[in-house]
Kinemage of the C-alpha trace (Angstrom):
@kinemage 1
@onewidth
@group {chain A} dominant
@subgroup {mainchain}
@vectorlist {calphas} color= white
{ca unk a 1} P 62.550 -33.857 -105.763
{ca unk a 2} L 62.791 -36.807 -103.296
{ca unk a 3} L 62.242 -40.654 -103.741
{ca unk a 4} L 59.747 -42.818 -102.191
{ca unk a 5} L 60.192 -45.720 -100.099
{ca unk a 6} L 58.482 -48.409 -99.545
{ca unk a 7} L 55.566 -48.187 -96.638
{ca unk a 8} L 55.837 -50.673 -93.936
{ca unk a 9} L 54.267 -53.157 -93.000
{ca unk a 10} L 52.399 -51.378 -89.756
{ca unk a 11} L 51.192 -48.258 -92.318
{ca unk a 12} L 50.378 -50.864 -94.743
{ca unk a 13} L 47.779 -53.049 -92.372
{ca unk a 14} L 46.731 -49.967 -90.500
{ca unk a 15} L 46.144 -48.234 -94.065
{ca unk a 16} L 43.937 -51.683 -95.085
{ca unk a 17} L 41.736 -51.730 -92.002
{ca unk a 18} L 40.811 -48.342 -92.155
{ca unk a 19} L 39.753 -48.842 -96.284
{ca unk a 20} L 37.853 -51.946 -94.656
{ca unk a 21} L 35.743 -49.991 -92.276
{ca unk a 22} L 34.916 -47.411 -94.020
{ca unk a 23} L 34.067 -50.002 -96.848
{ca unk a 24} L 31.849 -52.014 -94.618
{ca unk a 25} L 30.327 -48.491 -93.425
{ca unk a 26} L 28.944 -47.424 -96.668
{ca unk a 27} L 27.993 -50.884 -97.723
{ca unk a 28} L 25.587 -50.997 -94.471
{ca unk a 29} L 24.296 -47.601 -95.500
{ca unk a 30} L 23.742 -47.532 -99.057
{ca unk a 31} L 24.190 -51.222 -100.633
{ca unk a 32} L 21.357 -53.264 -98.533
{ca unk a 33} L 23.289 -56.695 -98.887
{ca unk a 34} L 21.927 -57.104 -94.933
{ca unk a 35} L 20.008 -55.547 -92.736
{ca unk a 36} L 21.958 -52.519 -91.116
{ca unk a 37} L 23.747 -53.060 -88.312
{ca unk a 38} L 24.640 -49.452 -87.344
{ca unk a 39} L 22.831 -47.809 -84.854
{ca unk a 40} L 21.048 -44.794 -85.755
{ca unk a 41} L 23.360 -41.812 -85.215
{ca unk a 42} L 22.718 -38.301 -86.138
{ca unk a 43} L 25.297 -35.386 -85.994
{ca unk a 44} L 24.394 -31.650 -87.368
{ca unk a 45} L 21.056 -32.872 -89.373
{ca unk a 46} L 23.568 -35.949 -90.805
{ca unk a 47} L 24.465 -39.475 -90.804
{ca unk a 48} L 27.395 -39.578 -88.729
{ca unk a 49} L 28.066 -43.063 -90.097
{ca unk a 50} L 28.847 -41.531 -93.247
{ca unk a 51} L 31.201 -38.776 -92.316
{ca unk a 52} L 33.058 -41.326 -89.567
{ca unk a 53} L 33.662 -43.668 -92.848
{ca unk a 54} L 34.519 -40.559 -95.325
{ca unk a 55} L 36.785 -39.867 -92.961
{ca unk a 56} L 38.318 -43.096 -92.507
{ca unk a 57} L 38.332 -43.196 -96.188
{ca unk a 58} L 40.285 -39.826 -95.919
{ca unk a 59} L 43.302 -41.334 -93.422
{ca unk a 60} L 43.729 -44.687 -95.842
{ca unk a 61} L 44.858 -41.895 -98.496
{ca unk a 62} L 46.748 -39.858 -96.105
{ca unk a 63} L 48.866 -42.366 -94.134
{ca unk a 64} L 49.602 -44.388 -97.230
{ca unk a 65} L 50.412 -40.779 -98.763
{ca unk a 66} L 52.613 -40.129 -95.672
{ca unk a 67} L 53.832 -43.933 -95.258
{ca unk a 68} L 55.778 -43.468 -99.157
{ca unk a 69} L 56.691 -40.137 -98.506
{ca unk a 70} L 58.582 -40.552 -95.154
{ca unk a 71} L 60.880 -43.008 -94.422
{ca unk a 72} L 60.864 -45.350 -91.357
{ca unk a 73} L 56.944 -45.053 -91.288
């Protein structure tokens, strides 16, 4: 079945500043705390602002994911 290790520190700050950006990207869209910052950017018909942070959002998962599961990363 496999343990888990610890992550490091490296996946564990890279894994936090990618949850921050794509934080900070859907609170510009959606929240309206401040004025948006973004600049407009369309891709396909949508918001590439949203799929950029859905993605980051995506990688904090995975490399944590992969951080536990593999040792030395």
């Amino acid at each position: 079945m496999g343990g888990w290790t610890p992550p490091s520190k490296f996946a564990v700050i890279l894994t936090f500043l990618f949850m921050v950006f794509g934080l900070f990207i859907f609170m510009d869209l959606y929240m309206g705390i401040w004025d948006s910052i973004l600049p407009s950017f369309d891709l396909f018909g949508y918001n590439a602002w949203l799929l950029i942070g859905l993605i980051l959002f995506f990688l904090t998962w995975f490399l944590l994911l992969l951080a536990v599961k593999l040792k030395g990363f």
